[in-house]
Wavefront OBJ file of the C-alpha trace (Angstrom):
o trace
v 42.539 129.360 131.156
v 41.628 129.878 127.461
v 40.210 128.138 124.745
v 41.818 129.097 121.635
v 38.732 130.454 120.200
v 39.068 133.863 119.183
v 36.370 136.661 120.043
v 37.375 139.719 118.686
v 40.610 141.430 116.674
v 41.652 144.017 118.572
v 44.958 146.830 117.834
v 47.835 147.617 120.116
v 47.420 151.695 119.940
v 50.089 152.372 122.505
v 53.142 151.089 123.835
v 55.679 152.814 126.686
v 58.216 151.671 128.750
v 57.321 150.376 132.067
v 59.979 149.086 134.797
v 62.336 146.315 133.077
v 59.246 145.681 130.755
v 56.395 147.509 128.658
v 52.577 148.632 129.472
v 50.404 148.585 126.073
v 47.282 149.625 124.813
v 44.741 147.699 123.184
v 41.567 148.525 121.611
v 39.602 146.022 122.318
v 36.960 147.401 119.447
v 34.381 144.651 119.097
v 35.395 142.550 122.490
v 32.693 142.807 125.034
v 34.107 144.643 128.005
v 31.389 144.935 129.954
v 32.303 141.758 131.920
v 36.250 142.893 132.258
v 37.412 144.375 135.118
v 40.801 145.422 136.287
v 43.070 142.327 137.335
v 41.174 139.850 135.320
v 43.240 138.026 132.378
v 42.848 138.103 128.657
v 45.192 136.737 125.821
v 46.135 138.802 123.310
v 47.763 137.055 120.651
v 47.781 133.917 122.879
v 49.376 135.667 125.886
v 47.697 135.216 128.776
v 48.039 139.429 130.044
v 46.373 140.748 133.398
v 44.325 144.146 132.523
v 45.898 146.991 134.672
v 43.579 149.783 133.401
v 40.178 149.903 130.999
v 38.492 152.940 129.537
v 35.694 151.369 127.487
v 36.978 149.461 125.062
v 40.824 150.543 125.804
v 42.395 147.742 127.537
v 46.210 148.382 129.331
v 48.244 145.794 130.542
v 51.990 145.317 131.386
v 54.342 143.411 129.556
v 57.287 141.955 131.801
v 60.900 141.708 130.104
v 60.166 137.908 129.849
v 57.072 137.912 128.500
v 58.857 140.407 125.472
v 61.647 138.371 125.044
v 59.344 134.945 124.347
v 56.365 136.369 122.557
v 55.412 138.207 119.292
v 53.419 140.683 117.619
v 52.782 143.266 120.568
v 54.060 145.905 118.426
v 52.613 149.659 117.941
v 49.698 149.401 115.636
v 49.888 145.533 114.873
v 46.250 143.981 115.182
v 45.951 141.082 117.838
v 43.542 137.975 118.795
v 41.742 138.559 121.599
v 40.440 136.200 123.999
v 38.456 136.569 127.699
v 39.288 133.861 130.084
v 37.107 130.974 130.289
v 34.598 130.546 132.831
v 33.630 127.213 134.284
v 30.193 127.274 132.569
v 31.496 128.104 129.150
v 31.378 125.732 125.987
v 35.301 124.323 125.590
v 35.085 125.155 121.353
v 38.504 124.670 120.951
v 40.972 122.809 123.481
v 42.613 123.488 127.311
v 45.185 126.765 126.552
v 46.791 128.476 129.341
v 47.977 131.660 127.515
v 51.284 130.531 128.356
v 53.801 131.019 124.753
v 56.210 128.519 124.864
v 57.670 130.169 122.196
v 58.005 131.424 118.753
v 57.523 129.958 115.538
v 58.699 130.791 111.856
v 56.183 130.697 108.885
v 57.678 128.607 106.221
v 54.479 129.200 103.723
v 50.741 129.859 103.664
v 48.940 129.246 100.775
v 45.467 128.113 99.518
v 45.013 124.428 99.433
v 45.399 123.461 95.814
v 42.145 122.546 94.077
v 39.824 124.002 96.763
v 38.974 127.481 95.196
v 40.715 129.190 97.753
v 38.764 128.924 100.676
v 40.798 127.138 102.958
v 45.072 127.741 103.231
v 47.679 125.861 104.530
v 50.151 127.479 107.106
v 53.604 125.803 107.096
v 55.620 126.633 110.586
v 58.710 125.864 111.827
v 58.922 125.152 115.543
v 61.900 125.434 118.008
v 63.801 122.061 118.386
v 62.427 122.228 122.346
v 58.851 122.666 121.170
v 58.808 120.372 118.429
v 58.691 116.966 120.033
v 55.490 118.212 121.953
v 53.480 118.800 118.339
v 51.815 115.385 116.801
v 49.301 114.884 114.102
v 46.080 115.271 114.912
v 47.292 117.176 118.107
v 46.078 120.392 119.046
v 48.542 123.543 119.046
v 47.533 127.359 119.627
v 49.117 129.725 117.291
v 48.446 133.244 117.899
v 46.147 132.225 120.464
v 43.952 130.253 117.661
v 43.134 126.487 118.760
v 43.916 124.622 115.569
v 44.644 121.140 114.868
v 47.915 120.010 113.395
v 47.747 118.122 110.384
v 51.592 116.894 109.663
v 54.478 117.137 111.188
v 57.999 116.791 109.285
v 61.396 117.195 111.975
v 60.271 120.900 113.041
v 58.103 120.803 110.739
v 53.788 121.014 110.649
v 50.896 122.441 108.866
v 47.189 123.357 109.325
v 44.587 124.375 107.306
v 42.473 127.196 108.309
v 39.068 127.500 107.208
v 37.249 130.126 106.115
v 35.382 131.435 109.173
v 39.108 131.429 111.163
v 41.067 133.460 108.183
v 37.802 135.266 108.130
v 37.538 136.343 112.240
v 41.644 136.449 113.070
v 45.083 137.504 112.292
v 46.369 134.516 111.165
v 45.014 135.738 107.351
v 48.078 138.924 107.369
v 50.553 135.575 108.009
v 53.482 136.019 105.128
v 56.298 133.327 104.769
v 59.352 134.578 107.125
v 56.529 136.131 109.976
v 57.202 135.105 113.683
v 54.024 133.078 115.086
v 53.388 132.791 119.271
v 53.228 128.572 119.986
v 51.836 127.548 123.031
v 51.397 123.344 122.773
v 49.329 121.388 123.982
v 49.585 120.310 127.836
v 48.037 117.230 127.550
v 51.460 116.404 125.349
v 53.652 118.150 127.980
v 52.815 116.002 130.836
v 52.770 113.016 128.894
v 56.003 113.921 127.894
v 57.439 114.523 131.739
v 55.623 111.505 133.049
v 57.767 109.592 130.487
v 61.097 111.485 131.000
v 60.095 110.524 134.972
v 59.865 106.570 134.516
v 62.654 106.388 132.506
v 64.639 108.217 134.818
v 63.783 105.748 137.823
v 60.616 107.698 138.820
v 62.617 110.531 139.971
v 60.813 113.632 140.010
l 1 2 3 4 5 6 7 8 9 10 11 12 13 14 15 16 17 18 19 20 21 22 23 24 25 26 27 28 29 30 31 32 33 34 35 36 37 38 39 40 41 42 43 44 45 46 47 48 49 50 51 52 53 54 55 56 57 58 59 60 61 62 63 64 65 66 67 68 69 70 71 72 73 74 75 76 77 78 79 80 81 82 83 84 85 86 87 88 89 90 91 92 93 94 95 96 97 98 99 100 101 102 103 104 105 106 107 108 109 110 111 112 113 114 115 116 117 118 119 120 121 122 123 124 125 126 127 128 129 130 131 132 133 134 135 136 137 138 139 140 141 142 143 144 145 146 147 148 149 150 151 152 153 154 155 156 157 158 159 160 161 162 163 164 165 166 167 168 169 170 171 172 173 174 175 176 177 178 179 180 181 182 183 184 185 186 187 188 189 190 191 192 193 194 195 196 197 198 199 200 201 202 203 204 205
């Protein structure tokens, strides 16, 4: 489990085939490792990956065929959001994420907000159909592995803003109109969502 707060940007520095899937390196750079051991979980651009090896700072991990096939930005030499699994005692900054991407998103624009100097932008994305009726205003999404909140939502449709301290401290600043973003919604809207689709079907299960 995850909160969406970011602690370090990290870089994938090596990527090779592994079974059906990939293993990749990350350099973790400024990420604490000293707490990480092999088996425990970290996100990486809101993926919720198990390390398999650690030297210092140089985090492996392996990347099942699934996992590829639903998620973005894992490339060779793309920089990622990092993020060490919560621990019971820790502050919840952001909201409940599970490092599970439910999919991928499109950015339709990201711009500063007009009239604000240019400290804060808006970041337009266009959700899958499946995803979309899970995202509400004023509902919390993870994009990237970022907690944000969602400030409108149009068909497929939302924005956020992102403030200054989040372009400033993740990846979400590279974003360009046309760029694929990881989604992971909010649960809280997922089981509200199946407890509905159960009473209307009869309470069937």
């Amino acid at each position: 489990m995850f909160t969406g707060i970011i602690q370090a940007v990290g870089r994938v520095v090596a990527d090779a085939p592994a079974g059906e899937g990939r293993r990749i390196a990350v350099d973790g750079r400024a990420l604490d490792v000293a707490d990480i051991a092999i088996g425990d979980s970290v996100a990486v651009n809101g993926c919720c990956l198990t390390v398999v090896a650690l030297d210092g700072p140089l985090m492996r991990f392996d990347v099942s065929a699934e996992s590829l096939a639903r998620i973005a930005g894992l490339r060779l030499g793309a920089d990622v959001n990092l993020e060490k699994s919560l621990r019971l005692a820790d502050r919840l900054g952001g909201h409940l994420v599970q490092g599970h991407v439910d999919g991928t998103g499109t950015v339709i624009a990201f711009a500063p907000v007009a009239g604000d100097d240019g400290r804060n932008w808006r970041l337009d994305v266009d959700a899958p159909h499946e995803l979309a009726r899970f995202i509400a205003p004023k509902g919390s999404i993870a994009i990237d592995g970022v907690s944000l909140t969602v400030n409108g939502v149009a068909g497929t449709r939302f924005d956020v803003n992102l403030i200054p301290h989040t372009l400033a401290v993740t990846t979400l600043r590279e974003l360009a109109a046309g760029a694929r973003v990881n989604l992971e919604v909010d649960m809280m809207a997922r089981y509200a969502a199946r407890l509905l689709e159960a009473e209307r079907g009869g309470g069937q299960t």
